[in-house]
N, C-alpha and C positions, 0 to 999 in steps of 0.2 A: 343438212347441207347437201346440194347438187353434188356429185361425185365427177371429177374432173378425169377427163380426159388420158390427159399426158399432164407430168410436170416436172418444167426443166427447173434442177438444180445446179449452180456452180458453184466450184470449192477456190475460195480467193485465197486463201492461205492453209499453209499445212505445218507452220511451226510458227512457233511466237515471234523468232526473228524473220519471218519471211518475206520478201519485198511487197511493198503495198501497191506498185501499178497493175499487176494480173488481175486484181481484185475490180479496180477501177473500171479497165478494159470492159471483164463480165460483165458489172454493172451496166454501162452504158452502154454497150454491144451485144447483151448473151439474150436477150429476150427472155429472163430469167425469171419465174416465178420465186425461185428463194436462193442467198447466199447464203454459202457455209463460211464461216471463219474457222478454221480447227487452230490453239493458239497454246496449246495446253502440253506439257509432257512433267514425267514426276518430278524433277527437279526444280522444272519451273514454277510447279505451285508451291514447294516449300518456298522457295525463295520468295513465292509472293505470302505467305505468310509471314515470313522477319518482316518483313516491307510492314503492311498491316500490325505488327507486334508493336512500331516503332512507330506508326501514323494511324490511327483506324479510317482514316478519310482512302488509305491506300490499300493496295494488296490487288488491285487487276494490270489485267497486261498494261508494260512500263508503253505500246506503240497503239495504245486504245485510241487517247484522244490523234493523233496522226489521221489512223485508220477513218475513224469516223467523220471527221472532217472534209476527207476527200470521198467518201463513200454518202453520205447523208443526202447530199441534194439529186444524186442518180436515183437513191432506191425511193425515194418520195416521186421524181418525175416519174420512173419509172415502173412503178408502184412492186417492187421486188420486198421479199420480207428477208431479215436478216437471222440468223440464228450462231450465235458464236460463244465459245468458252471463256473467252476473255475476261469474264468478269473473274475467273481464278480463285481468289483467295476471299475475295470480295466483291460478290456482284452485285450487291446493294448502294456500293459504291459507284459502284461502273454505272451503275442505268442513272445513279445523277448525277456523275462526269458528263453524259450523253446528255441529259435534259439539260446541261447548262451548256452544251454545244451549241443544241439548237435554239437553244432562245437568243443567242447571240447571232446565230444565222438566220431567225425569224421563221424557221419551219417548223412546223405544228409536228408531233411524235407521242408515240404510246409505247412505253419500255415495260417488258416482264423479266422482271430478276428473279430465276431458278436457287432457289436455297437448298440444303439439308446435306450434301456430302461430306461438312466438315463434323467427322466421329473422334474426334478426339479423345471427347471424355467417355469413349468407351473401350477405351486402351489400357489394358490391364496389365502387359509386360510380360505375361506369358506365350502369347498366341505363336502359330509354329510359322516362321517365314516361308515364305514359297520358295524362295532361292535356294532352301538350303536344307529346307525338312527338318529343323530343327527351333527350338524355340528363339524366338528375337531376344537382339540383348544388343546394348549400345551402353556409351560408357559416357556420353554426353545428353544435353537438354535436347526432350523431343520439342520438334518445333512444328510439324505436320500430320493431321493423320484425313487422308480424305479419300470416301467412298464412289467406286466408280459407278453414278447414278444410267440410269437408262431411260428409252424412250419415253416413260409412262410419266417421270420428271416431267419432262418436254412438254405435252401434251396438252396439259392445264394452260401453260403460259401461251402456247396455240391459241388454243380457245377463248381467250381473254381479246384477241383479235391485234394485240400490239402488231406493232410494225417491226419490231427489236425484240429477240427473246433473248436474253443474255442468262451464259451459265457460269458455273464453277464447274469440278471437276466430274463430267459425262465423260461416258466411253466415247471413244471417237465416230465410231458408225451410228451411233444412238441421234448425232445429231441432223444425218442425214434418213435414217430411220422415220424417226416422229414427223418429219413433213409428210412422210406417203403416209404414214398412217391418217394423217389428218385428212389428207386431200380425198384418199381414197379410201377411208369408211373401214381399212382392213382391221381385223382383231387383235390385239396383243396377245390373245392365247390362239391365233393359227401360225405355228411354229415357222410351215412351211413358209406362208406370205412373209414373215419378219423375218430368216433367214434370208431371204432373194432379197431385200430391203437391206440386210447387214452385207449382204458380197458387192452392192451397189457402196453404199457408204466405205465400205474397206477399200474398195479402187479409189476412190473419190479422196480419202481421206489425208492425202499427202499431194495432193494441191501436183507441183511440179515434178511428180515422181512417176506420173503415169505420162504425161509431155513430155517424159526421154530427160530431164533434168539428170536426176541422180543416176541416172540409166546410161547417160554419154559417156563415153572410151571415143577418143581420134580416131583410134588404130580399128578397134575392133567391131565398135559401137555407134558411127558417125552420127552426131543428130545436128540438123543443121540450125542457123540465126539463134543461136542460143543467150543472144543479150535481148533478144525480144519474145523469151521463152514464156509462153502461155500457158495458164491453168485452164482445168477440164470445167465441161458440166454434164448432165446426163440428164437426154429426156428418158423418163418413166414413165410405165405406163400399169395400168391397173393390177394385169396378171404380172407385174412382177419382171418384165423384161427391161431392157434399158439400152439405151444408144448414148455410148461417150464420144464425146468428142471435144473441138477447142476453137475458138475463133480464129474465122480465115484468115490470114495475114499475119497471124504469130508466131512466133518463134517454134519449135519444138515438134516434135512429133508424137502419135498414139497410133500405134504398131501391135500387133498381137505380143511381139515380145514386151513391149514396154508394159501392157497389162498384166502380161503374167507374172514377168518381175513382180509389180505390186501385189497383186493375188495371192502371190507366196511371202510376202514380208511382212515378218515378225509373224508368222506361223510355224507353231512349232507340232500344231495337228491337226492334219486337214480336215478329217475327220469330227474331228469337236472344235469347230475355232467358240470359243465362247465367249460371250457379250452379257450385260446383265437384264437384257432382252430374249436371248435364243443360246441353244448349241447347235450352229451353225454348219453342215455339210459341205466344202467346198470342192469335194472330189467331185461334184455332181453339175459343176461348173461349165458352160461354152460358153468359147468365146470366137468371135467371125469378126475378122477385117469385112469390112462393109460402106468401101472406098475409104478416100483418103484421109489417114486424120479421125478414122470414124470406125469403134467396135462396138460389135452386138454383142449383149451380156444375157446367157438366158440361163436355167437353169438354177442347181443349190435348193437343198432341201434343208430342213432341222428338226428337232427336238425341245423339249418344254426349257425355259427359262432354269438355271441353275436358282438352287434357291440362299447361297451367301454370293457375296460380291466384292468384290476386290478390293483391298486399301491400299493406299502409297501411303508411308509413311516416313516422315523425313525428321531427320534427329542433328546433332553437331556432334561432329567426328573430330575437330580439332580444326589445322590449319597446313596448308601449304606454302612450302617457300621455296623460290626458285632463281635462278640463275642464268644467264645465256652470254655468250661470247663465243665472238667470231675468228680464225684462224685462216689466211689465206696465204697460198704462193709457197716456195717448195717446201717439203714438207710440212704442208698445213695438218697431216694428219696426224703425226709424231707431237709434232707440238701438242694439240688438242689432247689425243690423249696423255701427255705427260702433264697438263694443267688437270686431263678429269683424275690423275692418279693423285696428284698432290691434295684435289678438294677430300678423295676418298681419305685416305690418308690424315687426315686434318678432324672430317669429320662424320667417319665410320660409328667410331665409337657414340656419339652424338645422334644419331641418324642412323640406326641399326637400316632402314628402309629404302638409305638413300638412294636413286637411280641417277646412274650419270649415261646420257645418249651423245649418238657423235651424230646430228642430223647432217643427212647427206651423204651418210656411209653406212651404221647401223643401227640408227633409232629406231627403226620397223623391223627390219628383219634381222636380229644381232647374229644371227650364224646362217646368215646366207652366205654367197659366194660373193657378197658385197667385201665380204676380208679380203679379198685378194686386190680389189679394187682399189688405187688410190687417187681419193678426192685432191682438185687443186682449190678448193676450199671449203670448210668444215666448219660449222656451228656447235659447238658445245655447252650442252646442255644440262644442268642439275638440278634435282627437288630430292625433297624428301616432307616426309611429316612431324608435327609435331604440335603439341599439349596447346601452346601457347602461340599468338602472334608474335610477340618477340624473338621466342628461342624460333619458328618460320625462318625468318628475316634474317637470322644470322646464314643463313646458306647465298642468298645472294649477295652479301656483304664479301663471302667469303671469295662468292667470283670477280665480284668488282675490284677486290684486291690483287687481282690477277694480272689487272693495266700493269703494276710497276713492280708484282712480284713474282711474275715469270709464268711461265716461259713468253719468251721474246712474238710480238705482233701481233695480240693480241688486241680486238677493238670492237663497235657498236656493243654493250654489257647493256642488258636489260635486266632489271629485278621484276618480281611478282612475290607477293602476298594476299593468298586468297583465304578464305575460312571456308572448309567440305561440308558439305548437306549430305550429310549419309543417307541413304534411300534401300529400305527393305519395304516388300510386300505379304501381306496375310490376305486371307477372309475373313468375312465377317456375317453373320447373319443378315439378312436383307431385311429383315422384321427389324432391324435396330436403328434403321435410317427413317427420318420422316420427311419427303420434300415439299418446300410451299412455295406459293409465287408472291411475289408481290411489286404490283402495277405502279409504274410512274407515268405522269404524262403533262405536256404542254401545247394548248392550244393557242397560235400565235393571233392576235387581233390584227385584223387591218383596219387601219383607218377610212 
């Protein structure tokens, strides 16, 4: 294969619920050799495995078919390749969710479904959590255990030439990774080249994060039109440099600080940021405002590939139940807390755990100097945990009872009853994972 040039990629989302028009935009505007969907985080694949537990047709992202509907006829006109996680729990599913898209919209497609993250049954119940340096242990059914795969996953499904590579659970830069490896011939074992490839993917990899999104403060932070906030893309280029930036006319900004912000998030060592690709150098990082909307990314060295790999493992922890009402007009704060003493009171014993918060005064920061402060109206709030859905449920019962059992003005009561996906992380040997791909595809007849 020719060795290309530059190749621009853009990241249309950065979380499974993230708005579908930035995605759109790229497509039709970015001049874009490939989309990234990044749609993946640990809770969300557990969750798509009960989904999958309960339907095998399901377990990929609940905004796939949305997603592809409005993306499908761009990346065809525009001949853009897609590359996204969304297939989650189930991407075998997901690539023929997508084959029945298109035969309803008549456009011809060739899907690669990435397999082999889900290790389940190599979960023995002893291994030592990352969190905690001690051995895992849960007191409910596991419901997930999934390997975070890297570029070399990727790569096959490349080469098979789809239009659509759909994954399960990949590290997040890996998915931005495997394009440069493809396009430009670099080696999986030159550390160096796939580090500069991982600091590219790691800015890229949260979508509106590096557009001054999560980055805007009013006061201290200004980022302006932020209802028409745009996600990035980066042209790349062989040695490894890269130019971010975002489409003219969109909201948001990419600023040296908005980069760094991301640079440093969820880095807990800059030193070894590790992937199941590289260990990664980011001290070794520049970055150049290079006009407006527009940073040079050069630098970042690395190290060989770690040789075990990361699991999220997701288990049932029980259930949550909660409570809310509102307290307004003088003394709303008095009231509130004499309704959260009575829940306590009621149901301490019951609820060794229970949390009761005064939103609006001290639900974030309970010994700020928010004490002194008094709200002219307060939200009161209570959960706690517990075994069962039922015994849950008795804690918002117990606020709803609040309308006609006191204290006085009390109104909007909201219940919740969720079930907790516990989430611990191990390693694992990377010998234990085996990835395969497997090609779907529809070629539309015209008449």
């Amino acid at each position: 294969m020719k060795q290309k040039y530059k190749v621009r990629i853009g990241c249309g989302a950065g979380f499974s619920g993230d708005r579908l028009e930035p995605a759109v935009i790229l497509a039709e505007k970015g001049d874009l050799d490939y989309l990234v969907l990044e749609c993946l985080a640990e809770r969300t694949i557990a969750l798509a495995q009960k989904r999958k537990a309960t339907d095998p047709t399901q377990g990929y992202d609940p905004l796939l078919e949305r997603r592809i509907e409005s993306l499908l006829p761009l990346l065809k006109k525009n001949k853009i390749r897609l590359i996204t996680n969304m297939g989650a729990a189930n991407p075998v599913a997901a690539a023929d969710k997508i084959i029945g898209i298109a035969k309803k919209m008549g456009i011809s497609i060739k899907v690669a479904a990435v397999t082999g993250d889900d290790v389940l049954v190599h979960i023995r119940g002893d291994e030592i959590a990352m969190e905690t340096g001690n051995p895992i242990s849960w007191s409910g059914q596991l419901v997930s255990a999934n390997a975070y795969l890297g570029a070399d996953a990727i790569l096959p499904a490349l080469q098979t030439g789809a239009d659509i590579i759909i994954t399960g659970r990949v590290a997040d830069p890996s998915l931005f990774v495997a394009p440069l490896v493809h396009a430009f011939g670099w080696s999986l074992d030159d550390a160096d080249m796939i580090a500069k490839g991982t600091v590219i993917g790691h800015l890229m990899e949260c979508a509106g994060q590096i557009t001054g999104g999560y980055f805007a403060d009013p006061i201290t932070k200004p980022v302006e039109n932020m209802s028409t906030l745009g996600h990035p893309f980066a042209d790349v280029y062989p040695d490894g440099r890269a130019m971010i930036g975002k489409i003219d006319g969109t909201g948001g900004t990419i600023t040296l600080a908005t980069a760094k912000e991301q640079l440093l998030y969820e880095v807990t060592n800059p030193y070894q940021y590790m992937t199941p690709d590289v260990s990664a150098d980011f001290t070794t990082v520049y970055l150049e405002q290079n006009g407006k909307d527009r940073i040079a990314v050069t630098g970042g060295g690395g190290s060989k590939k770690p040789s075990t790999l990361k699991v999220s493992i997701g288990y049932k922890a029980g259930f949550t139940g909660e409570g809310e009402i509102t307290y307004a007009g003088a003394n709303a704060l008095e009231r509130a807390r004499l309704a959260g003493e009575t829940i306590q009171q009621r149901l301490n014993t019951q609820f060794p755990g229970l949390r009761v918060d005064y939103i609006g005064h001290t639900s974030v920061h309970p010994h700020s100097l928010a004490n002194n402060y008094k709200p002219y109206e307060v939200r009161l709030r209570v959960t706690g945990k517990a075994a069962t859905a039922d015994e849950a449920a008795i804690i918002g019962q117990e606020v709803e009872a609040l309308y006609t059992n006191g204290p006085a003005g009390g109104g909007g009561v909201r219940k919740y009853l969720n079930e907790i996906i516990g989430i611990v992380s191990i390693l694992i040997d990377r010998n234990k994972t085996t990835s395969s791909v497997i090609v779907k595809s529809y070629e539309h007849q015209t008449l």
